[in-house]
Kinemage of the C-alpha trace (Angstrom):
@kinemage 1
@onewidth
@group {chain A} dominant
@subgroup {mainchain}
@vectorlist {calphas} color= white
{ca unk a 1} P 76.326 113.178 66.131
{ca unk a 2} L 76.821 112.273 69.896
{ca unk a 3} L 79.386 110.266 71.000
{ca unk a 4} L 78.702 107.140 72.994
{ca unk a 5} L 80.267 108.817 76.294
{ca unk a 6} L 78.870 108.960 79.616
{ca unk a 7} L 79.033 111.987 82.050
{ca unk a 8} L 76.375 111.292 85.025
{ca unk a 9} L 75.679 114.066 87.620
{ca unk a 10} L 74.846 115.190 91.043
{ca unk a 11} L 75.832 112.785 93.586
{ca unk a 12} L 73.598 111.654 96.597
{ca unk a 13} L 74.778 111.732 100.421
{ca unk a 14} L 77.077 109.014 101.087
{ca unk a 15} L 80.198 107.880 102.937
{ca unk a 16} L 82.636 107.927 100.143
{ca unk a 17} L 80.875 110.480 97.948
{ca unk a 18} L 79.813 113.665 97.580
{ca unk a 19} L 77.412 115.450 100.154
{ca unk a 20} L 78.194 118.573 100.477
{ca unk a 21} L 80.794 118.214 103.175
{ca unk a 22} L 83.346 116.222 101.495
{ca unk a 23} L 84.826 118.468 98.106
{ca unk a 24} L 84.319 116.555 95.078
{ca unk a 25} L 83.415 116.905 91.545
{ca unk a 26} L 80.303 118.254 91.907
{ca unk a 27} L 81.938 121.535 94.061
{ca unk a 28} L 84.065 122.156 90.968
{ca unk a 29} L 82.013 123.350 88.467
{ca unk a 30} L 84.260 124.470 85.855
{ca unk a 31} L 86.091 121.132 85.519
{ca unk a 32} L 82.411 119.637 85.647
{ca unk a 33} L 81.734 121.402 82.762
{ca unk a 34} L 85.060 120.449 80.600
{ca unk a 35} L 84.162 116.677 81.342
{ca unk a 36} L 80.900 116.923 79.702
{ca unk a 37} L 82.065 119.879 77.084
{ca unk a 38} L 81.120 116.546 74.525
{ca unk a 39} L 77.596 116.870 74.668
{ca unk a 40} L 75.841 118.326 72.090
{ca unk a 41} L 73.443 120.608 74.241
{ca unk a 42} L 71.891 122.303 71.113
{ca unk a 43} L 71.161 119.252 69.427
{ca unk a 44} L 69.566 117.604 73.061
{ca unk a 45} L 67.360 120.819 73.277
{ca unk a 46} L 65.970 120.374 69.734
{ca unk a 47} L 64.836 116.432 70.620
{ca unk a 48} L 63.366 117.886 73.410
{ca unk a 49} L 61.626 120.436 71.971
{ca unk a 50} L 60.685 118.111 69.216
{ca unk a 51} L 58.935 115.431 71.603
{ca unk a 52} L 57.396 118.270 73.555
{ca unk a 53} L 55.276 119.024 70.295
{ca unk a 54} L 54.778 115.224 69.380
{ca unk a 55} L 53.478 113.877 73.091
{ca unk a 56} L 52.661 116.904 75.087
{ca unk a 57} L 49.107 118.634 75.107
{ca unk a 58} L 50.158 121.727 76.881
{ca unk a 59} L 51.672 124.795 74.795
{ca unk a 60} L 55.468 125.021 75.826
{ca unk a 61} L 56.030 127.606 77.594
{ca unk a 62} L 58.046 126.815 80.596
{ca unk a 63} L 60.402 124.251 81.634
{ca unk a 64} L 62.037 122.954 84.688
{ca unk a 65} L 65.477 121.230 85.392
{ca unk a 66} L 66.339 119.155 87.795
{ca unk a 67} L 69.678 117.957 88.893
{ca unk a 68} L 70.856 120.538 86.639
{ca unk a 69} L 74.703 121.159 87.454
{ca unk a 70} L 75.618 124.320 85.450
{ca unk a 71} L 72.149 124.287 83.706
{ca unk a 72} L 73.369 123.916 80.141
{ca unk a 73} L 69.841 122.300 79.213
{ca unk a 74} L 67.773 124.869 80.946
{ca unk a 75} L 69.996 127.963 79.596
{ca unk a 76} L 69.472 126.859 75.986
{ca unk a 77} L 65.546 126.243 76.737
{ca unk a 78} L 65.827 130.138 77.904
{ca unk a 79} L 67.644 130.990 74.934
{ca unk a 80} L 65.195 129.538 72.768
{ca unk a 81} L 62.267 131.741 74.722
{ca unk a 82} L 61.322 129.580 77.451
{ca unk a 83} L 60.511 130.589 81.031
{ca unk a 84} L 63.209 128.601 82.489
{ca unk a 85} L 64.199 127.452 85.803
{ca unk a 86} L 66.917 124.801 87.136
{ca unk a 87} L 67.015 123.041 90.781
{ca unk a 88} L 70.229 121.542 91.956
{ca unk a 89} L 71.228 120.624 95.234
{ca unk a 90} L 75.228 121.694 95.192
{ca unk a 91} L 75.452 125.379 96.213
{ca unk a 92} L 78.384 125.831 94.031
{ca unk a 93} L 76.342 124.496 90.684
{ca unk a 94} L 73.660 126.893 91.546
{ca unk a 95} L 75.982 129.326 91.801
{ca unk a 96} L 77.882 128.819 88.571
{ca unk a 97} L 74.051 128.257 86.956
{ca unk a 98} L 73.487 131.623 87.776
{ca unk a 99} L 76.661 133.360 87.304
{ca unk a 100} L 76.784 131.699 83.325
{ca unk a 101} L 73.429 132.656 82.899
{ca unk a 102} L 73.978 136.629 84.342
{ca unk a 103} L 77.049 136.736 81.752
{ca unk a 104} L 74.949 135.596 78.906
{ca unk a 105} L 72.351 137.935 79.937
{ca unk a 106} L 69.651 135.218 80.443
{ca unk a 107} L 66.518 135.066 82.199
{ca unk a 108} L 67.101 131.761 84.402
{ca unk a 109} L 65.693 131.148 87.808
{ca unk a 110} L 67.783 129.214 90.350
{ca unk a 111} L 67.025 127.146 92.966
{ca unk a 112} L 68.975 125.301 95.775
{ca unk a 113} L 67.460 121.803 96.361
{ca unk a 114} L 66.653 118.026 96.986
{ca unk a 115} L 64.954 116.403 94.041
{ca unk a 116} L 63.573 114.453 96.342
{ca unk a 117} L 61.326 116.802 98.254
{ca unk a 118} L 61.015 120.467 97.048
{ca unk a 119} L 58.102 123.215 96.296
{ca unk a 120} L 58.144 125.478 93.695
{ca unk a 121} L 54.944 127.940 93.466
{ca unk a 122} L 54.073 127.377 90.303
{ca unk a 123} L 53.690 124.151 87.836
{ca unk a 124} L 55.681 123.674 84.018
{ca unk a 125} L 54.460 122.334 81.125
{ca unk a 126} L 57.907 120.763 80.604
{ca unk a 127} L 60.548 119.003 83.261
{ca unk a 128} L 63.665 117.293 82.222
{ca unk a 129} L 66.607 115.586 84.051
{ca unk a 130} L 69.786 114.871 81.433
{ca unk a 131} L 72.636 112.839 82.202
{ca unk a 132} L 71.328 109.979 84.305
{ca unk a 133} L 71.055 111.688 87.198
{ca unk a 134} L 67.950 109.724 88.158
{ca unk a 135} L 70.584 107.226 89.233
{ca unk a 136} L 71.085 109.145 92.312
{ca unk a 137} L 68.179 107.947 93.699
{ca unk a 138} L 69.660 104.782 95.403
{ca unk a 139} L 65.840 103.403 96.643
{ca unk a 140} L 62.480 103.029 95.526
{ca unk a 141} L 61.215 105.385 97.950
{ca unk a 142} L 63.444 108.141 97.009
{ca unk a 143} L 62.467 107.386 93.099
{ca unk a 144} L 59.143 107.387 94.841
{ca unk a 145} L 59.207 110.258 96.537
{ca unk a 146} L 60.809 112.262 93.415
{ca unk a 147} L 58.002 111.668 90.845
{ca unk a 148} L 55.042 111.910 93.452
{ca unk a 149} L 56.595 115.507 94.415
{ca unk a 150} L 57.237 116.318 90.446
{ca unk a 151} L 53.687 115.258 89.688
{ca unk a 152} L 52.330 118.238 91.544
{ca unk a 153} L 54.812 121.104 89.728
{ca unk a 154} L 54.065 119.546 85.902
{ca unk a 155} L 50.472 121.072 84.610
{ca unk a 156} L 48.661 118.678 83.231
{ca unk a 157} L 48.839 117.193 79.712
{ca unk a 158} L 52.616 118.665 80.488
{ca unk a 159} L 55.801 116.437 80.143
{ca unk a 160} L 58.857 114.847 82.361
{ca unk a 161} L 61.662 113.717 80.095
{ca unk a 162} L 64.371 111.838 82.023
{ca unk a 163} L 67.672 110.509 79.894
{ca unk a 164} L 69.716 107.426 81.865
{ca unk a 165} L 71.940 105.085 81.073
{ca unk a 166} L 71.577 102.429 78.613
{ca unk a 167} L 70.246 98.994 79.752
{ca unk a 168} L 72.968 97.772 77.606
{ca unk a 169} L 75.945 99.175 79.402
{ca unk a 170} L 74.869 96.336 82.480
{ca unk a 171} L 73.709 94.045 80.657
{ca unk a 172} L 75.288 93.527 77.690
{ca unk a 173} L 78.999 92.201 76.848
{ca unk a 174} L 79.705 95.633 75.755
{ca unk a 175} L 78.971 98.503 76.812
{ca unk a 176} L 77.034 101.379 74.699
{ca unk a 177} L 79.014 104.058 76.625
{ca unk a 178} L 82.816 104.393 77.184
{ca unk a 179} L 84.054 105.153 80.835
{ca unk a 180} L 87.197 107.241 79.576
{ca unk a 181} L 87.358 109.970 77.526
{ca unk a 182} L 89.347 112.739 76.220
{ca unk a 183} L 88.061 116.349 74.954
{ca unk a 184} L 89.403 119.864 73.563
{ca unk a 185} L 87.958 122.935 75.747
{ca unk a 186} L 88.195 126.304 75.338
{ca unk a 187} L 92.139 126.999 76.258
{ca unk a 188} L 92.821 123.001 77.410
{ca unk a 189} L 92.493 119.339 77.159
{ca unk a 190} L 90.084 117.610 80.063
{ca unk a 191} L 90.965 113.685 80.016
{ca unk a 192} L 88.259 111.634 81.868
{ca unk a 193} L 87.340 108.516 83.458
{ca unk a 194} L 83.950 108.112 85.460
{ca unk a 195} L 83.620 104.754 86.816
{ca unk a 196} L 84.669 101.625 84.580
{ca unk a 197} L 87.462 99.470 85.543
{ca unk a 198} L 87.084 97.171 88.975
{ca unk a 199} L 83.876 99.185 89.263
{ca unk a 200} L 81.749 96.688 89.881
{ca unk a 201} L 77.406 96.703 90.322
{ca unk a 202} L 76.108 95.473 93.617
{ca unk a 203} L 73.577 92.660 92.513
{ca unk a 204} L 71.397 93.293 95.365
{ca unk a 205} L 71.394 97.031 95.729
{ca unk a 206} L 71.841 97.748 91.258
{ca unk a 207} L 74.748 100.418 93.001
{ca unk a 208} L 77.840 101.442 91.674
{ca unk a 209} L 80.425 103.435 93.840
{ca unk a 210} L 81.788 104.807 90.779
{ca unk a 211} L 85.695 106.207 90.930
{ca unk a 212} L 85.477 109.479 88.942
{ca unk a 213} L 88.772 111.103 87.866
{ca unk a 214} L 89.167 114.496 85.707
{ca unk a 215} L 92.322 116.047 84.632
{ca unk a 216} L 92.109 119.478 83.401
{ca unk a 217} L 94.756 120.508 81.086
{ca unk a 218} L 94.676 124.861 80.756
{ca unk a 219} L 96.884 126.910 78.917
{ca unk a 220} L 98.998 128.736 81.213
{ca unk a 221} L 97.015 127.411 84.328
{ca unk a 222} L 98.606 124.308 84.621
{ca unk a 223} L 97.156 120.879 85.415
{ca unk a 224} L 94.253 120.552 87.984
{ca unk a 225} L 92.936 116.806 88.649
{ca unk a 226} L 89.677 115.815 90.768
{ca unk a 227} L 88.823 112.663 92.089
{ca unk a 228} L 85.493 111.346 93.989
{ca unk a 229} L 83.862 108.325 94.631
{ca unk a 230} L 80.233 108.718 93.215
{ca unk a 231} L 77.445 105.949 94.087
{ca unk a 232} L 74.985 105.595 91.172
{ca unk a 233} L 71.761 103.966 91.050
{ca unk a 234} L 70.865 101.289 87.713
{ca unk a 235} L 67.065 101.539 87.092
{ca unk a 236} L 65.877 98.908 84.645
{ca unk a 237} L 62.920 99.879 82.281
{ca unk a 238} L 60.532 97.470 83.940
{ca unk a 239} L 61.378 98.809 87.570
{ca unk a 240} L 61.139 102.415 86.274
{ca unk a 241} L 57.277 101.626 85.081
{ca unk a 242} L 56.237 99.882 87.543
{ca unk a 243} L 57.509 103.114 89.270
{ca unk a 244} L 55.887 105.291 87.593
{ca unk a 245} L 52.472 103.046 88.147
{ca unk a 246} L 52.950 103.406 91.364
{ca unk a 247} L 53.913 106.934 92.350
{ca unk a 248} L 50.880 108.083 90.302
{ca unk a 249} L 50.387 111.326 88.223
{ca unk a 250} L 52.445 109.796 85.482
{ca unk a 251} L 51.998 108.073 82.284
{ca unk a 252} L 55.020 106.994 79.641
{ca unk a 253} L 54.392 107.976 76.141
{ca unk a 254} L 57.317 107.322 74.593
{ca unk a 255} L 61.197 105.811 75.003
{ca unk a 256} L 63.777 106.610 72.689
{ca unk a 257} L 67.459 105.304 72.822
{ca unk a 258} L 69.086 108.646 71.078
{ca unk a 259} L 68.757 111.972 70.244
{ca unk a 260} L 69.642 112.381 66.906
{ca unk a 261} L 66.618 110.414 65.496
{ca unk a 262} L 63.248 108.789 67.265
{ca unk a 263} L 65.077 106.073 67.656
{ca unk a 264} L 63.884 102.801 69.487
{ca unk a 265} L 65.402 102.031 72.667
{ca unk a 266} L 65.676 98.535 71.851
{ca unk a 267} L 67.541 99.516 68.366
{ca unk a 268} L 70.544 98.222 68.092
{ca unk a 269} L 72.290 101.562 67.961
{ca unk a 270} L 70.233 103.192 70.819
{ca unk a 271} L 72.911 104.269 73.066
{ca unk a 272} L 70.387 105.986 76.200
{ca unk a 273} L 67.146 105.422 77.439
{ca unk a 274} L 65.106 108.328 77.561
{ca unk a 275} L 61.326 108.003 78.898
{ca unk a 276} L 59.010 110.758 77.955
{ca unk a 277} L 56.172 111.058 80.657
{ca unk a 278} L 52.810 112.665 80.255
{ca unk a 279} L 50.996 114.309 83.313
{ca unk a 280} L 47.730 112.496 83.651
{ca unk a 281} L 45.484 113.136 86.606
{ca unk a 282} L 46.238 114.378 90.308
{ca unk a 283} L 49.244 113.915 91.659
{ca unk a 284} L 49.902 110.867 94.337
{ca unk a 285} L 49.595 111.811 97.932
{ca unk a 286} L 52.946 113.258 99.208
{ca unk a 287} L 54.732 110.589 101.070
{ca unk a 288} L 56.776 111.856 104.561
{ca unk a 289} L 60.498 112.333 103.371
{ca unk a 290} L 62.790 109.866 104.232
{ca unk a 291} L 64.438 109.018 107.492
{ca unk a 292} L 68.545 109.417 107.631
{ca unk a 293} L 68.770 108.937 104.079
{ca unk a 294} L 70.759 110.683 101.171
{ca unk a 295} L 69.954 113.755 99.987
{ca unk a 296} L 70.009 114.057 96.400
{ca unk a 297} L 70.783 117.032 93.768
């Protein structure tokens, strides 16, 4: 069973958080990893792999990740016997990606990019982004620009499954997902808080410069903290469609709030909304990429 915990990813270009000049979280990727060591990744892949049979019309054999971090997602697809491959825009997740998936001795393509605006030669029946990272893109033209450009690598009758955040946890009096954590990792104790507090939503903008803090706790390594100050995005379902409407190539077949169960998102107990998108017809137009904006993993 998951635990209602929240670890979001790969931050955007920004003043006071990480883009790729400024060290942060996302340029340590073994402390990465021991903050989100909670999340079932076996369990995630079998949902996946579930709704893949139930709403897709292409055989699954291939599967892209974006904003992938260390690729856990996309290293237990290729485990499982998919062709798999895993976009990020950090060098230093692409480079752990790779180096986990060399020691495993798994098949795993890697590549360095913006989510935004990238070209792979090929198309994937499957595409996934875990961990809310879609709320690192901060405007409707870079949410825009991301699905128009994923449109034309996802074969038709293929699938884009995107997990986020839970309405709930901005709209609610409580929230579905705590900000502060504690695990057990292999050889140490990572303690956690990502965002929470006197973090506080911009009304106009839905962003959150989100104070992230990870304490790493090894076994004769001693104690190694990060800090960053991560801006996240809040999508709300009906924004997200309309969206999706409007970037074209697109349609949603289902939302789920879990992944233990085809659960509703508006259950009760639904602790994530997860959108399950079908690839129907050509792709939208690609738009110019934007001007002086933030680049995102």
């Amino acid at each position: 069973m998951l635990t209602r915990r929240r670890c979001d990813r790969d931050s955007p270009g920004s003043a006071v958080g990480h883009h790729g000049r400024v060290p942060g979280i996302y340029d340590e990727p073994e402390l990465y990893e021991a903050a989100c060591a909670y999340r079932d990744v076996p369990g995630e892949v079998s949902a996946l792999l579930r709704w893949s049979g139930k709403h897709g019309d292409a055989e699954l054999r291939s599967v892209l990740e974006l904003a992938a971090g260390p690729a856990e997602h996309s290293r237990e697809l290729a485990r499982r016997g998919l062709d798999a491959t895993t976009l990020d825009l950090s060098p230093a997740m692409c480079a752990r990606a790779r180096e986990l998936a060399a020691a495993d001795g798994i098949g795993l393509t890697v590549v360095q990019a913006d989510m935004r605006d990238f070209s792979i030669p090929r198309q994937f029946d499957l595409a996934i982004t875990m961990l809310n990272s879609l709320c690192h893109l901060l405007t409707l033209d870079d949410l825009l620009h991301h699905l128009a450009c994923l449109a034309r690598h996802v074969a038709p009758g293929g699938l884009y499954i995107v997990e986020l955040a839970h309405p709930a946890d901005f709209f609610a009096a409580e929230r579905r997902t705590s900000s502060e954590w504690s695990s057990e990792v292999d050889g140490g104790t990572v303690s956690v808080r990502w965002g929470g507090g006197s973090d506080e939503i911009d009304p106009i903008t839905q962003i959150t410069r989100e104070h992230v803090r990870v304490t790493y706790s090894k076994r004769g390594r001693g104690v190694r903290t990060v800090t960053d100050v991560v801006p996240n995005r809040f999508w709300t379902a009906t924004e997200l469609t309309a969206a999706i409407r409007l970037a074209g190539g697109f349609a949603v077949a289902a939302r789920y709030g879990d992944f233990d169960a085809d659960t509703s998102v508006e259950a009760p107990d639904a602790w994530r909304m997860i959108l399950v998108l079908r690839r129907e017809g050509p792709a939208a137009e690609p738009a110019p990429p934007p001007v002086d904006g933030p680049r995102a993993g």
